[in-house]
N, C-alpha and C positions, 0 to 999 in steps of 0.2 A: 139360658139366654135371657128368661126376665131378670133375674136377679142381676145381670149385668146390665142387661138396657137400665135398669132401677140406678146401678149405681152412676152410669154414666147419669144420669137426669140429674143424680143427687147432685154430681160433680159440678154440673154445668152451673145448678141454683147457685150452690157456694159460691162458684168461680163468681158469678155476674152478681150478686145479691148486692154488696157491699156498694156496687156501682151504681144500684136501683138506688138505694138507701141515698146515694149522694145527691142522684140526681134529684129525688123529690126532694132534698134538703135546698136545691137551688131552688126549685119552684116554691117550697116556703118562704126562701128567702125575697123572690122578687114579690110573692102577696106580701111579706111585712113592709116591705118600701112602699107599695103602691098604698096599700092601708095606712101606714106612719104619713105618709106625705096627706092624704086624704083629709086626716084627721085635722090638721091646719096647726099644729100644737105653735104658740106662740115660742119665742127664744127665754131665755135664763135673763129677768132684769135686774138691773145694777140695784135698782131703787124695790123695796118691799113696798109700798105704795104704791106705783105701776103696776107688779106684779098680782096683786089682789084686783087691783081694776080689770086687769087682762083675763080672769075667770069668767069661765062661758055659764052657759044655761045648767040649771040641772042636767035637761036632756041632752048635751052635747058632754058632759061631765060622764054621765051612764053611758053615752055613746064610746068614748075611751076605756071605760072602765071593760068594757066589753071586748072592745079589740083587744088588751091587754091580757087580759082576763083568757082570751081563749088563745092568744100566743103563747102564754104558760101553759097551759095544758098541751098544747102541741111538741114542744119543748123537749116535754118530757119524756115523748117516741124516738125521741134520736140518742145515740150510741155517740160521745163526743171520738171515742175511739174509734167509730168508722169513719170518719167525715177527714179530707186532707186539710195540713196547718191552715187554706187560707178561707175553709168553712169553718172549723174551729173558733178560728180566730170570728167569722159574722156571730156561729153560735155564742159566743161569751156576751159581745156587745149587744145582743137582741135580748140575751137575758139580763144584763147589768140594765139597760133601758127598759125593761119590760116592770123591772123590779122597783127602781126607783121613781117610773111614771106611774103604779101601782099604789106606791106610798106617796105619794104627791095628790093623786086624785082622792085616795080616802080623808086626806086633810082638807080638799076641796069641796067635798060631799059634806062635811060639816061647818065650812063656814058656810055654803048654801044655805044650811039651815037655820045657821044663827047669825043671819047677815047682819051689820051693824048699819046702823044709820050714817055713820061718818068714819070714812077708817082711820084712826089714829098717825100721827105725824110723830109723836112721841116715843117711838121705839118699837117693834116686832114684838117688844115684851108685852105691850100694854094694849095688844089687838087677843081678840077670842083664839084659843088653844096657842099664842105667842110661840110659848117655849117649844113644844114640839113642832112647828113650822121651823122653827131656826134651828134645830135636830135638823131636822131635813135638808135646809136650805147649806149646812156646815155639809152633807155626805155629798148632794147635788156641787158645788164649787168645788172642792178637794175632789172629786170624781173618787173616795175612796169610803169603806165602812169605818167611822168613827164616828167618838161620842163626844159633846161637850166637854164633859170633865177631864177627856183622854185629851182634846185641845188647850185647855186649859194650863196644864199641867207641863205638856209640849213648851208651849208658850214659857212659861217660865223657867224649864231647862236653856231654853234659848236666850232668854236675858241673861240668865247667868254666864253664858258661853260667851257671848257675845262684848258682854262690857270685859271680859277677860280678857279678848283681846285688846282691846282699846288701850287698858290699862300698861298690856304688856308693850303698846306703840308708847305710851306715855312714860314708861319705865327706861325705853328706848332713849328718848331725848332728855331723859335725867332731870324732869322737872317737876318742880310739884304740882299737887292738883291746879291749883289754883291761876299759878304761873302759865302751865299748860293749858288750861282753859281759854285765860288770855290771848295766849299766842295767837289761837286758832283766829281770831276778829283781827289780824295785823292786817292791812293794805295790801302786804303781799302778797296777800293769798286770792285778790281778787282782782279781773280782766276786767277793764272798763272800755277797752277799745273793740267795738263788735269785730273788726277784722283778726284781732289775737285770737279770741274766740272762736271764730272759722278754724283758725290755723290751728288750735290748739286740738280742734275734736280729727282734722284733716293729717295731724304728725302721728295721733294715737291711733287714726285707719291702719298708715300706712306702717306702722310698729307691727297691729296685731296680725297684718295680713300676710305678712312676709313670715311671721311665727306658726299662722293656722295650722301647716305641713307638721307641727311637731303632735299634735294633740288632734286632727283629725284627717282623715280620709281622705272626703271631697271638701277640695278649694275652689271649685271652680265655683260661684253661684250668681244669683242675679246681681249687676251692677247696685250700687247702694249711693245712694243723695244724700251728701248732709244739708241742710238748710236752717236758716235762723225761723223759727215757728213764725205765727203769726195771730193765732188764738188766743187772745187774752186770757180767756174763758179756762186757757190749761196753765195759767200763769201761775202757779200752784205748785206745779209739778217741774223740776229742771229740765225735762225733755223728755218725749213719745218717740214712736214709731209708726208710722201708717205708710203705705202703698210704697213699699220700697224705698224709702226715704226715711231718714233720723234727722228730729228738728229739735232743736236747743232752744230752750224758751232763754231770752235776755229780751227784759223789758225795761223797769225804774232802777233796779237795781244792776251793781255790778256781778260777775262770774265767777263762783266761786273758783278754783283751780283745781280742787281738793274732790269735785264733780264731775271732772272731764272724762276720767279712764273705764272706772265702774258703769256711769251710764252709758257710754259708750259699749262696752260688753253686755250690758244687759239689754239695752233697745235694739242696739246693731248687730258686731260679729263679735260673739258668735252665739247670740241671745239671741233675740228674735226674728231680728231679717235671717240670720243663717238661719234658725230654723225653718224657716218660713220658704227657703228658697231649696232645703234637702224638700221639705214637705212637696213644692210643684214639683218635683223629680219623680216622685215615688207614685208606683200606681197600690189603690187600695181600691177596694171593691164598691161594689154601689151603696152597700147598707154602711160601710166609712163613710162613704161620703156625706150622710145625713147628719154626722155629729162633730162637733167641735171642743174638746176638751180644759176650758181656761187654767184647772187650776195643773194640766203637765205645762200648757204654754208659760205660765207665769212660772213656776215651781224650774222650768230649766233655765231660764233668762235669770235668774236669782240662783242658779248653781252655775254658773257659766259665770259668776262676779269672783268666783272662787278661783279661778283660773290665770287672774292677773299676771301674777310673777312668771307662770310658765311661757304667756303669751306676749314678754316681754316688756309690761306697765307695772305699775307700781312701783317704779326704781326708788322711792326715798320713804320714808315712814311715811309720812302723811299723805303720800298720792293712798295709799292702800290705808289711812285712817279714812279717805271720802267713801270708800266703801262700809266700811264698819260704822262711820257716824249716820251711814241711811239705815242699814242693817239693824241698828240697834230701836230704830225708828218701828221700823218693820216688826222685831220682834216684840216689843212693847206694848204693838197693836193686837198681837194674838190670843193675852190672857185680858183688854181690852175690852174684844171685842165678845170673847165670852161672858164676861163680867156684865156689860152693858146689857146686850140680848139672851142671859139667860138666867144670870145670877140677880138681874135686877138693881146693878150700881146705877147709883145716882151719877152724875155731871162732875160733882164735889168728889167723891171718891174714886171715879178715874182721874181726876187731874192731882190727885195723889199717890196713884201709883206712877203715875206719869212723870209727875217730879220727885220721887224716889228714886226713878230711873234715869232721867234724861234729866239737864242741868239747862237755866235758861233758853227753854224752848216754850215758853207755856204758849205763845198764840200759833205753834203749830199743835199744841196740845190741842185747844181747841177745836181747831179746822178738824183733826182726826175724828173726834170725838163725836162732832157732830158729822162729819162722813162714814162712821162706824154705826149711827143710829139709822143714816137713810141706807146705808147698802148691807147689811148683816151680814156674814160669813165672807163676802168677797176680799178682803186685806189676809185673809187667812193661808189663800194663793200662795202666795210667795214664799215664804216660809215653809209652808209644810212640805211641798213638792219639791224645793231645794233640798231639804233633810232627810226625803226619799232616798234622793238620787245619789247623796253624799254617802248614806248608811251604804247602798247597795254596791257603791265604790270599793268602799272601806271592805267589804262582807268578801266581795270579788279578789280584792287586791292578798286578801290573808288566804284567801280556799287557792288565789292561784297562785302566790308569792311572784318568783322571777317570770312565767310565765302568763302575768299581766299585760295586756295590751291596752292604753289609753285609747287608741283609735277608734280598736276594736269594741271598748266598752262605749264609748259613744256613737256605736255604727249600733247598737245593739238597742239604744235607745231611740234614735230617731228615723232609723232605716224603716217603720212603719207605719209612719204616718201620725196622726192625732187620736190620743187610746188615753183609756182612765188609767190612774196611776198603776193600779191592780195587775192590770196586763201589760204594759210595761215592766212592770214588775218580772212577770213570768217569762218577756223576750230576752231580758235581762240575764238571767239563768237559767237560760235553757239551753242545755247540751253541755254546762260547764263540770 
């Protein structure tokens, strides 16, 4: 009779253990909220200059270092194999947070030490331990484990990809370089009437929404405003996105045409506001909710410009050269942007790779140039997180041939909310 009362008790442990195990994994989880919230940690700034101003005290520095510090050691008590998909899923993001605010404070414990008198305006490069700050600031925006040189490199497969298409639109219309350059500056190609303009982003809505059914799931989502902007300040930019609303900058000049489809898919549907409105839909847990991931937000609005022809825009060459003429913009910026913050180019030597690549643009050369010095790794977004999602297409579409599903591979991406690319990565193919 003991030996079976014995076994029964054993039986019981087993049966319930696994359930012990989860629950103190919840009560971990609600200490790391209440401790991460505690802590005050400031947001990701656009500007390296803000972001060194925003360093607290040594002791507030030790103070994190500590919370951090002994959430890794906890960590390391849990079985990811016991815990179900939606602790897993807290477990990844407590460790990817844990790891990279880990490496962010040991960077901050040294410039404690060796504060400068004035912090440099002249580039990330030219402040104390630079390069290795922009190592980090490159894994922190991309939300993924890469180096410099692995961007760098990136960057330059992407120009070369990139002007090949262009070239192949220009092959298209049978013109020469030159002629074809030209063309692009005709009259034609630009809306001087603000009301065309309305109408123009207003026919490309109503094209892509009636197509969304071919390429995703859920159609249903929050209502969306176009509106003419009104911020000077983003006059800069053809057009944003903010609070349910897509605003087209038209100010001194007139609109281009060659801009209406691509920014349309990437600020609106089914770039950002779509994302934006699966994201209010979906419930994720409390320790999701503390994090916001820019470079999957930017990274899918820049894969989602890929999707033109299926979604019924781009009908002539040149609606889908306004994509590839910003694209190439974009890619140009990423060996750029390494060049500047980590390799040490001068002003002179990017506006040479610049116009190696890119043909009479040099005063948006410029503007880049010097918005690649104030914000370091942020342009890097776009690109890399598009080329994620493109490979993992491609990688899905060969492993599953005829039994691809478009739908399905973008229920697979954004059914989860806001997550570094890594783990996207892994919802991605999981089960396939």
């Amino acid at each position: 009779m003991k030996i079976l009362v014995l076994s029964i008790s054993t039986f019981i442990l087993a049966l319930f253990a696994p359930n012990t195990r989860q629950q103190k994994f919840d009560q971990f989880s609600a200490q790391f909220i209440s401790g991460y919230r505690a802590l005050h940690i400031p947001d990701l700034d656009l500007s390296y200059v803000s972001g060194f101003q925003h360093i607290g005290s040594a002791g507030s520095i030790q103070k994190q270092i500590d919370f951090f510090s002994s959430i890794k050691s906890q960590l390391q008590s849990y079985k990811t194999a016991e815990l179900n998909p939606s602790q897993k899923l807290d477990y990844d993001l407590i460790e990817y947070e844990t790891n990279i605010n880990l490496q962010r404070l040991a960077l901050e414990q040294q410039w404690t030490r060796q504060l400068p008198a004035k912090i440099s305006t002249d580039g990330i490069i030219t402040v104390p331990n630079g390069k290795a700050w922009y190592a980090y600031l490159l894994k922190r925006w991309v939300s993924d484990d890469v180096t410099p040189d692995q961007i760098y490199r990136f960057g330059l497969t992407e120009v070369t990809r990139v002007k090949k298409h262009i070239e192949d639109i220009r092959i298209q219309t049978g013109m020469s370089e030159d002629d074809f350059c030209n063309r692009l500056n005709d009259s034609s190609f630009f809306i001087r009437d603000p009301k065309m303009v309305q109408q123009s982003f207003e026919h490309t809505k109503d094209i892509i929404y009636n197509n969304l059914p071919k390429l995703f799931t859920v159609t249903k989502i929050t209502d969306l405003k176009i509106e003419k902007g009104a911020q000077k300040a983003l006059a800069q930019t053809p057009g944003y996105y903010d609070n349910n609303t897509f605003y087209y900058n038209l100010f001194d000049k007139p609109y281009n045409k060659r801009q209406v489809d691509w920014l349309f898919i990437h600020e609106a549907v089914p770039g950002h506001h779509y994302q934006s409105s699966i994201v209010s839909q979906t419930t994720v847990s409390p320790v999701q909710q503390l994090f916001f991931y820019i470079g999957f937000a930017e990274g899918w609005a820049a894969y989602t410009e890929e999707l033109g022809k299926e979604l019924g825009v781009y009908k002539t060459p040149y609606d889908e050269l306004g994509k590839w003429e910003w694209d190439i913009v974009r890619s140009v910026r990423v060996p750029l942007d390494v060049g500047l913050n980590y390799y040490g180019w001068t002003d002179q030597q990017a506006l040479d790779f610049w116009r190696k690549n890119i043909r009479n643009q040099d005063d948006i050369a410029m503007r880049e140039i010097n918005r690649i010095r104030r914000w370091p790794a942020q342009v890097v977004t776009y690109k890399y997180g598009a080329l994620q999602i493109l490979h993992w297409k491609e990688a899905l579409q060969k492993k599953q041939g005829k039994d691809f599903d478009i739908k399905d591979f973008h229920d697979r991406i954004l059914s989860h909310g806001s997550l570094p690319l890594f783990i996207v990565k892994e919802n991605v193919f999981r089960g396939t």
